[in-house]
Structure formats: C-alpha cells, structure tokens
C-alpha positions in Angstrom: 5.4 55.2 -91.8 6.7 51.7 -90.4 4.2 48.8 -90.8 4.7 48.7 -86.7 4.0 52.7 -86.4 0.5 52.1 -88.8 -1.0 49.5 -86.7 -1.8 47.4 -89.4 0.1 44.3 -88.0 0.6 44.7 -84.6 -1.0 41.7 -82.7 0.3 42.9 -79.5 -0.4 46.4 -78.2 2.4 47.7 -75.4 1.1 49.0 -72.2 2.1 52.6 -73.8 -0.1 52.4 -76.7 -3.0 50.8 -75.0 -2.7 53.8 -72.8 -2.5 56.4 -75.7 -5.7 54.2 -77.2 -7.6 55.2 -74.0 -6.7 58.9 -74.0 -7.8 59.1 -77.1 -11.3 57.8 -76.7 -11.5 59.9 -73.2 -10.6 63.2 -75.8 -12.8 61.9 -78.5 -15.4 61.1 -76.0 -15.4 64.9 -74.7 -15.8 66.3 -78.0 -18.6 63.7 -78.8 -20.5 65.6 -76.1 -19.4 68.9 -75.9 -22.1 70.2 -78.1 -25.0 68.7 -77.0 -23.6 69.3 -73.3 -24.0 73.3 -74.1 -27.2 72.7 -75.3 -28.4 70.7 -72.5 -27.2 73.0 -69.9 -29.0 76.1 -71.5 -31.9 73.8 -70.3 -30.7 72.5 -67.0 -30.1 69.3 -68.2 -27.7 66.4 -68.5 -26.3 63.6 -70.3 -28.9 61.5 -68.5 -31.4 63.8 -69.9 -29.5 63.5 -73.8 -29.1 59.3 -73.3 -33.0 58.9 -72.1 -33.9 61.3 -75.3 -32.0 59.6 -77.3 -33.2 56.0 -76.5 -36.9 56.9 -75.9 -36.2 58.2 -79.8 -35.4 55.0 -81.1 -37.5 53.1 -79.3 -41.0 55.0 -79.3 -43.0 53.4 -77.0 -40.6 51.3 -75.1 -41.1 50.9 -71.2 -39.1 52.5 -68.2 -38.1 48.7 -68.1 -36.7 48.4 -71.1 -34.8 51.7 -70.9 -33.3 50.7 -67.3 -32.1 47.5 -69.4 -30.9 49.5 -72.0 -29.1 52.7 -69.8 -27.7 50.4 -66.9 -28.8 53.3 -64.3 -31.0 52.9 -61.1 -34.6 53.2 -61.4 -34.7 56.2 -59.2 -31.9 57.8 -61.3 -34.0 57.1 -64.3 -37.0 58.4 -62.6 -35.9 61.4 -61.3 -34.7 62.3 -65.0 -37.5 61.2 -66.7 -39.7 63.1 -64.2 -38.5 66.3 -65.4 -38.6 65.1 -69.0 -42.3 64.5 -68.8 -43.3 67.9 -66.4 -41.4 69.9 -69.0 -43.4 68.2 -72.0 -40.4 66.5 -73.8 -41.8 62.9 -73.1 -45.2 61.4 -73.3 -45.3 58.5 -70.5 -48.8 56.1 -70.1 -49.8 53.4 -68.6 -50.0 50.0 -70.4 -52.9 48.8 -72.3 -52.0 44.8 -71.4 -50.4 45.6 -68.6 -51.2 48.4 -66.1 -48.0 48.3 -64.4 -46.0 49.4 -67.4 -45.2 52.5 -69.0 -44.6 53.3 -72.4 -42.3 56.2 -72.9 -42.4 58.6 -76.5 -41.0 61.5 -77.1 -43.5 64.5 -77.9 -43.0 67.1 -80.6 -40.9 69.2 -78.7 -39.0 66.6 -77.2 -38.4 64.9 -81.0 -37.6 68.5 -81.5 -34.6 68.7 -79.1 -33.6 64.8 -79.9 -32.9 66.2 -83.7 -30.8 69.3 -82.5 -28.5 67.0 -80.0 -28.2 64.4 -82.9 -27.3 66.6 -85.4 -24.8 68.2 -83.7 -23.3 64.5 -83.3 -23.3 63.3 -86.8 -22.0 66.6 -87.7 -18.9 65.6 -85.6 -18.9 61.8 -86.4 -19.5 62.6 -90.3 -16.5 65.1 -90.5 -14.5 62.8 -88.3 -15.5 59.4 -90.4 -15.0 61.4 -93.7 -11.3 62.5 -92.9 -10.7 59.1 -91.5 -12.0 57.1 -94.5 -14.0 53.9 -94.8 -11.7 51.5 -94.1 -10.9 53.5 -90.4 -14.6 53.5 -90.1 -15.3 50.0 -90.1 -12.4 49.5 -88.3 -13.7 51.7 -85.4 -16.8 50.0 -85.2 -15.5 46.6 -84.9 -12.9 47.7 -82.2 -16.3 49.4 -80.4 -18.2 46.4 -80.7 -15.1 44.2 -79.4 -14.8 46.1 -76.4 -18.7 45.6 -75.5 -19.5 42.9 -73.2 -21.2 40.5 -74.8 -24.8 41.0 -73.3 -24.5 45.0 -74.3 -23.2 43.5 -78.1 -26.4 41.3 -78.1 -28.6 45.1 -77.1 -26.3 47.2 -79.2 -26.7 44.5 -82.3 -30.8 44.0 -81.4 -31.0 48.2 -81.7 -29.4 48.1 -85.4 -31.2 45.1 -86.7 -34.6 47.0 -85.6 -33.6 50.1 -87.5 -33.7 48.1 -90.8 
C-alpha cells in the first residue's frame, strides 16, 4: 500500500475521501446502534430513551438541567422521555434537597439493569472493532472524534472522562 493510499501522510484530504470518511461513520454509526435499537424497540423505546439511560448512568444524581446541557434536546423532548422512563420504574427522579426546583435523576435497579444490556452490547462491537483495528487506530480514532467536537462539547466530553477517574 502507497504511503498516500495508508493515510499516514496526507495533510490534505480530497473532497472524495472526505466523503468516503463520512459514509463510513454514517455505516459505523448504524451498526453502533443496531443492537441496542432491537432491544429498545422490544420495549417501545428509542435512542432518546438509550442516550438519557446512558447519561443518567454516568452521572447518578445529575439534574434534568444538567442532562439538557449534556443531550442538546428540548426540555419537552427530554420530558416526555423521561416521563416514561420514570412511570415504567427505569429512573428514580426527586426533588432537590438545596434547591426545590431541581431534580436529581438515578437510574433504579431495573433501569441499571437495561443500561448494562445496551452497553454491553456496545463494547461488544467497539472491543471487536478496536481489537482488529489495533492500538495505534484506536487512539487515532479518538483523537479524530475529539477533533471534530466543538469545542464547548470537548470541554463536556473531556469533564465526563476526567470524573470517571
């Protein structure tokens, strides 16, 4: 393979390859979510369901505020999802101690419960993917991710990892 066919110095990208680039994410995307998408819709749920899971997961406790900042969505979008989330006993929502007008969001057993089964279908996919593409690809990958953030969503996305540790 050509040094210009690898990648590995091309410091300008043709309209054709940026396009390929774009596909591919758009494939890898669907496959990302294909298989919590069939488990969601055995529930009558969506990817708003999956991403409010999944954030409410990381955070326990965070507010509706918070997870607005963090999802980008409207508030009634993010209520009507996390109405159904909490009726169906997946999420724990109550009012602030300090302040009344908040409310903290956790998952409850059964919603930790379905957070674990959607996740591990995703690191099954990303651990097979990363492990055929190697670590060099990996890190790779997650720098061109974090370059294509805008830079107030690399400021959230970096805040999320550095609370993890």
């Amino acid at each position: 393979m050509s040094e210009a066919s690898s990648g590995e110095s091309l410091l300008f990208l043709t309209d054709e390859q940026l396009r390929q680039g774009s596909e591919a994410m758009f494939f890898a995307y669907r496959g990302f979510t294909a298989d919590p998408d069939r488990i969601l819709a055995t529930m009558a749920y969506g990817r708003a369901h999956h991403r409010a899971i999944h954030f409410i997961s990381r955070s326990p406790g965070t507010t509706v505020n918070n997870l607005l900042n963090i999802l980008g969505v409207t508030k009634q979008s993010l209520n009507r999802v996390l109405r159904t989330l909490v009726e169906d006993g997946l999420v724990d929502s109550r009012v602030g101690k300090s302040d009344r007008r908040e409310r903290h969001l956790r998952l409850t057993e059964e919603g930790a419960a379905l957070e674990r089964k959607l996740s591990d279908a995703q690191r099954a996919r990303m651990r097979a993917a990363y492990r055929s593409a190697g670590p060099e690809a990996v890190a790779g990958f997650r720098k061109v991710l974090e370059a294509m953030m805008d830079p107030e969503l690399r400021r959230q996305y970096r805040t999320l990892k550095e609370n993890e540790t």
